[in-house]
N, C-alpha and C positions, 0 to 999 in steps of 0.2 A: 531521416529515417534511421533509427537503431541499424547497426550491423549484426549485433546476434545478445544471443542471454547465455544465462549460467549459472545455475543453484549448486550452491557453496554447502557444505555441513562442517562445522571444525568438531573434531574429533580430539579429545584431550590426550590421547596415544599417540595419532599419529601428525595429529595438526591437520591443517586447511586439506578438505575432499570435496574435488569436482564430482557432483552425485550426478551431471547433465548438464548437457551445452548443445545450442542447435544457431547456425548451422555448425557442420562439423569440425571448420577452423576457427570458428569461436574461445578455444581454450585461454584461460587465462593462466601467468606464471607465476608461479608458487610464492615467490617473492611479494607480489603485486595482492595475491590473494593474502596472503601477510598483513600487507596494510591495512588492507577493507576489514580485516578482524580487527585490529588493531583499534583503527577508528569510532568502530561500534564498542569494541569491549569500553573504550572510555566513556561512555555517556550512560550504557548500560540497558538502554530503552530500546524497544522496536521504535523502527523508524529509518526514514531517509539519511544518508551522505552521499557528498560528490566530489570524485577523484581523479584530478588529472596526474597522469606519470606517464612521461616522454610522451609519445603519439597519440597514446591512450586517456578517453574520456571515457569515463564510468559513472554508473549513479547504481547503489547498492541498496538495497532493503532489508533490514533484519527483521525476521520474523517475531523474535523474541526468545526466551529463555527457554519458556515452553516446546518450542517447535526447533530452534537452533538451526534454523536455518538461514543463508542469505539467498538472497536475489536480485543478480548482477544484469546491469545491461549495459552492453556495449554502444557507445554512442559513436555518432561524427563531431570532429573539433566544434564546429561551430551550434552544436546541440547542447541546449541548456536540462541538465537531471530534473531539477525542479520541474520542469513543464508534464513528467512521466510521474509525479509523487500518485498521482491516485491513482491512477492506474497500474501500477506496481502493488496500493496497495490492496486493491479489491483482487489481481492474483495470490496474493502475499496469504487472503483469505481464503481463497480456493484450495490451496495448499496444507492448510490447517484440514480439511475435510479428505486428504489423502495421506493421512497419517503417516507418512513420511516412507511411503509406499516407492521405493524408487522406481521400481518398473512402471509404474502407471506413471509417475512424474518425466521422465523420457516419454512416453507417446502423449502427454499432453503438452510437452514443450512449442513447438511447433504452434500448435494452437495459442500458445500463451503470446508468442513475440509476434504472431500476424496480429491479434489482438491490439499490442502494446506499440504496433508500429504504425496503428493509422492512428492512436489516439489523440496525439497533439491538434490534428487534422479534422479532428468531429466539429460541428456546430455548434453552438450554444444551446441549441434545440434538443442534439443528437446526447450534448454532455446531460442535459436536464431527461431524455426518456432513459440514459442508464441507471436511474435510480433505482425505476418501478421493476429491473432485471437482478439487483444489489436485496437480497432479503433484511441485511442488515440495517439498510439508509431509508427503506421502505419505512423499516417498525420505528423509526426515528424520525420519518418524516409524517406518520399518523400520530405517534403521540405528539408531535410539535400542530398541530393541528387543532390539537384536542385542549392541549396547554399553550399553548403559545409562549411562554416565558419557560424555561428550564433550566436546572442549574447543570454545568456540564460533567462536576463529579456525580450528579446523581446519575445522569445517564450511562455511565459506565459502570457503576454499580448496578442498575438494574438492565444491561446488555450478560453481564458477567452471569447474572440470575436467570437469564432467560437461556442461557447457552450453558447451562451446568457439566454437560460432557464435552465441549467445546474449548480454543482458547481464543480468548473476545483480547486482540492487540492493538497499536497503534488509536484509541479513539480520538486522538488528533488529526489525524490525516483524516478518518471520516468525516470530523464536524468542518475539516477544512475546506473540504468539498459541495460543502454548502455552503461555505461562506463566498468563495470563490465565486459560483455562481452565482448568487446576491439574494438567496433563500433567508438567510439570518445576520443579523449582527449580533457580535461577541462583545460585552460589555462586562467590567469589574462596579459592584457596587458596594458604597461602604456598609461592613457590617455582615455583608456574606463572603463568604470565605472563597467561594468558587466562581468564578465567572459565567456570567448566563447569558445563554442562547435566546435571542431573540425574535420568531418566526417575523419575516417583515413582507414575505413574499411567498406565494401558492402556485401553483402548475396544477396541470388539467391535460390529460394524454386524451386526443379523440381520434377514430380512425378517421378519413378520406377515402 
C-alpha cells in the first residue's frame, strides 16, 4: 500500500512547488523533486516514470504541458509504479476538471490516495465495472462496439474533438487499460500508419 501522494507544479521562477501532500509527512525534498522534473522534461509527453533514490520509491505522473502538473506517489521498496499506471491516470483526469484549483486539490487529496491505495487489490471484475464510472473509456468503449477495428491516432483526434474546453492526455495509458484487461489487441498493419485497436472482448454490468 502507497505511503502518501503529492502534486508537484514547476514554476519557471521559482522551480519545483509542493501544491499538496497527504498525509502530512508525505513531503518530498526539493532535490528529489528536481529529478522527477528532470525525468519527464526528457521525454516531454504525459505519462508514467519510476524512481528509486536512497529509501525512496516513487512512481510520478505528468499531467502534460497543458496542466503542468505532476502526481507523485509514495511507494513501499517492494512496490512496483507500474501496477498504479491507470490509476494515476484516471486521477491525473480528474485533475484536468479542477483547473488547477489548489484549494479544492487539497481537500480532494485524501480521496485520491484512499482511492489509489486499494487499487492494485481490485478484481478483475472490480478493474472491468470501473470503466462504466470513467466517462472517457465509456465513449471508447461504445464506439469499439460499434466499430470494432479502430485506428488509435483516430481515437485521439476525435477525444480531443469531443473535449474542446478540456485537455484529452496520456491516450496511451487509457487504451492500456484495455489492453491489460484483454478487451482489445493492439496490432501494426502494413500500409496504415497507426496501429489498431482490436475489440476482441465485451462486458455486460448486471445488478444481483
Amino acid at each position: 500500500m502507497p505511503t502518501g501522494i503529492v502534486i508537484m507544479r514547476w514554476d519557471e521562477r521559482i522551480g519545483a512547488e509542493q501544491l499538496a501532500f497527504f498525509p502530512k509527512d508525505a513531503k518530498i525534498e526539493d532535490k528529489t523533486l528536481m529529478q522527477i522534473y528532470a525525468q519527464h522534461e526528457y521525454s516531454g509527453d504525459a505519462g508514467i516514470i519510476t524512481l528509486s533514490v536512497g529509501a525512496l520509491n516513487l512512481v510520478s505522473y505528468y499531467c502534460g504541458r497543458d496542466l503542468g502538473i505532476y502526481l507523485i506517489l509514495l511507494l513501499k521498496p517492494e512496490e512496483d509504479g507500474l501496477d498504479f499506471e491507470a490509476g494515476l491516470a484516471d486521477i491525473a483526469r480528474q485533475l484536468v476538471t479542477l483547473k488547477k484549483n489548489v484549494d479544492t486539490i487539497k481537500t480532494m487529496l485524501p480521496t485520491f490516495f484512499a482511492r489509489l491505495s486499494v487499487y492494485t487489490s481490485f478484481s478483475d471484475e472490480q478493474k472491468l465495472g470501473l470503466i462504466f464510472t470513467d466517462e472517457v473509456k465509456l465513449m471508447i468503449l461504445k464506439r469499439l462496439r460499434e466499430e470494432v477495428v479502430l485506428e488509435k491516432s483516430e481515437i485521439e483526434i476525435w477525444l480531443k474533438d469531443q473535449y474542446r474546453n478540456a485537455v484529452i492526455f496520456d491516450i496511451d495509458g487509457v487504451i492500456k487499460t484495455f489492453n491489460k484487461i484483454g478487451l482489445i489487441k493492439m496490432s501494426s498493419v502494413k500500409g496504415i500508419a497507426s496501429d489498431l485497436m482490436f475489440f476482441i472482448r465485451d462486458i455486460m454490468m448486471l445488478r444481483h
